[in-house]
N, C-alpha and C positions, 0 to 999 in steps of 0.2 A: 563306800570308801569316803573319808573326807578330806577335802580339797581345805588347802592354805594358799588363800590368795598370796600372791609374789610380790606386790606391792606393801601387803600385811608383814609378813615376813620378814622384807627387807627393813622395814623400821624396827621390828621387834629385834633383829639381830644387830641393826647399830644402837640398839638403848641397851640391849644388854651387854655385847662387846665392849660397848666404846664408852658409854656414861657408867653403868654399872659395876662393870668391870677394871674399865681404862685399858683393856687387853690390845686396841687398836685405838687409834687417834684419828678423831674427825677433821682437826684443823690441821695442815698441811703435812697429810698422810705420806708416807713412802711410795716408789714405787709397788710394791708389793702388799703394804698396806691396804691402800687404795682399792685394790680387786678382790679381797680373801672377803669381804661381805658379800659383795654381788654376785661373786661367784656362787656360795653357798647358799645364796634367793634365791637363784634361777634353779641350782642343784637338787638341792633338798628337795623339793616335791615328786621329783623325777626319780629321783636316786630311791625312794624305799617303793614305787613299784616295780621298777627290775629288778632289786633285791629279792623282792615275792615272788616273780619268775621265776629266778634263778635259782631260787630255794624247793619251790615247787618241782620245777622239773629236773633238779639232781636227786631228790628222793624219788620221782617217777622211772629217771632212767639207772638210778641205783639197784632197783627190784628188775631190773631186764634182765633175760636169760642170758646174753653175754657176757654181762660182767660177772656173772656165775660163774660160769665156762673159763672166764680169764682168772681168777680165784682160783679154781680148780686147777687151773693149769701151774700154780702155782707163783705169781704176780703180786706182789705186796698192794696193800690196803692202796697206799700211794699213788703205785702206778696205774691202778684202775682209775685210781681217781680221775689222775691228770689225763691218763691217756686214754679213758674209755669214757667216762661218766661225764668230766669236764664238755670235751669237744662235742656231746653231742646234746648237751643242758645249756649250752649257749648260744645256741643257734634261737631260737626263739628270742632271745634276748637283746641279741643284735639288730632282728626283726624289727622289735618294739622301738631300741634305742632311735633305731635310725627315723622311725615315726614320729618320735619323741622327739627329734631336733628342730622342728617345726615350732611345737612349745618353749622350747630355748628361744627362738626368734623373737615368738611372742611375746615371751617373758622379758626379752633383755627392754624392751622400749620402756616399762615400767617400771625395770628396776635401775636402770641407765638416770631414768628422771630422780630416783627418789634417792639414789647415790651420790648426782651432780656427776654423771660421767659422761664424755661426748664419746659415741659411738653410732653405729647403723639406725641404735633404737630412738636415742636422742635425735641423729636426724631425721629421719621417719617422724617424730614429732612437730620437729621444726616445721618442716614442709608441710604437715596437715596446718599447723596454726597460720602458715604466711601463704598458702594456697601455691605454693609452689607444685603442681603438678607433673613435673619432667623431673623434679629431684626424688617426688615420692615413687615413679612409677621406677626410677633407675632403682632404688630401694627394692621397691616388688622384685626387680627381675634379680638383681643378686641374692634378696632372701629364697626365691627359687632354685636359682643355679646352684646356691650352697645347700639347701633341701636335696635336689638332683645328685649334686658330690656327693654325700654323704651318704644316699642308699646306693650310690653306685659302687662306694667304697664298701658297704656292708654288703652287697651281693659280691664280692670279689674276694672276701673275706670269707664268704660257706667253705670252698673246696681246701682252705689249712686247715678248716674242724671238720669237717667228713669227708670221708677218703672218697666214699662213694661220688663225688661230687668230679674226682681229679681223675676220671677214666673218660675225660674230652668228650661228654654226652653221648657215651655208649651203655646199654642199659647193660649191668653184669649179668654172666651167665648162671 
């Protein structure tokens, strides 16, 4: 697989948006201006391997004998999708995302610099350059606690896409 560094990227999408284009404005951007590049730094890298997941495992759970069975029983194309094939092709994916916010983290301090935005990443930088040690470590603990949130949200998140999950950890019969 190949990796595009976040710092690479984030230049190449303001020379092409902003100088090439003029689609967005470097000198005093909008509110909303302002984030649609760095968002899409941090994004992009992230966003086409859950895509490959989630592509992968709706054609794996596409061919299961359930969604057969639900076919059979008469269920438009549709509703197998949403309601059979969907819920049970996203769960690995959720898996991944929430490992993946780690990389978000990582990603935003370099791409924070190379935008000029102040945020967690920028100061995470600061304090490595000024040796502020009590600013970097309060850094650490909240890039953790927001890592912790967010698998805890994606573990709380299984039992709306498998039912199996929502019978209060009794194994069915």
């Amino acid at each position: 697989m190949i990796s595009i560094p976040v710092f690479w990227l984030g230049i190449v999408l303001i020379q092409v948006f902003s100088f090439k284009l003029g689609w967005i404005s470097v000198i005093a951007p909008g509110p909303w201006e302002r984030v649609i590049l760095p968002v899409l730094a941090i994004s992009v890298p992230i966003a086409a391997p859950l895509a490959q997941i989630l592509i992968r495992n709706i054609d794996a759970v596409a061919t299961s004998p359930f969604v057969a069975v639900a076919r059979a029983k008469g269920a438009s194309y549709r509703q197998v999708l949403l309601h059979h094939v969907f819920g049970n092709a996203i769960l690995p994916v959720l898996t991944i995302g929430g490992v993946l916010f780690g990389e978000l983290l990582a990603g935003a301090v370099i791409t924070e610099t190379v935008s000029g935005l102040n945020g967690l990443g920028r100061l995470a930088e600061q304090s490595v350059r000024f040796q502020d040690s009590a600013v970097l470590q309060a850094v650490a603990v909240l890039a953790a606690l927001g890592f912790v949130a967010i698998n805890l949200v994606v573990d709380l998140l299984y039992p709306l896409f498998d039912p199996r999950l929502r019978q209060g950890g009794r194994m069915p019969a």
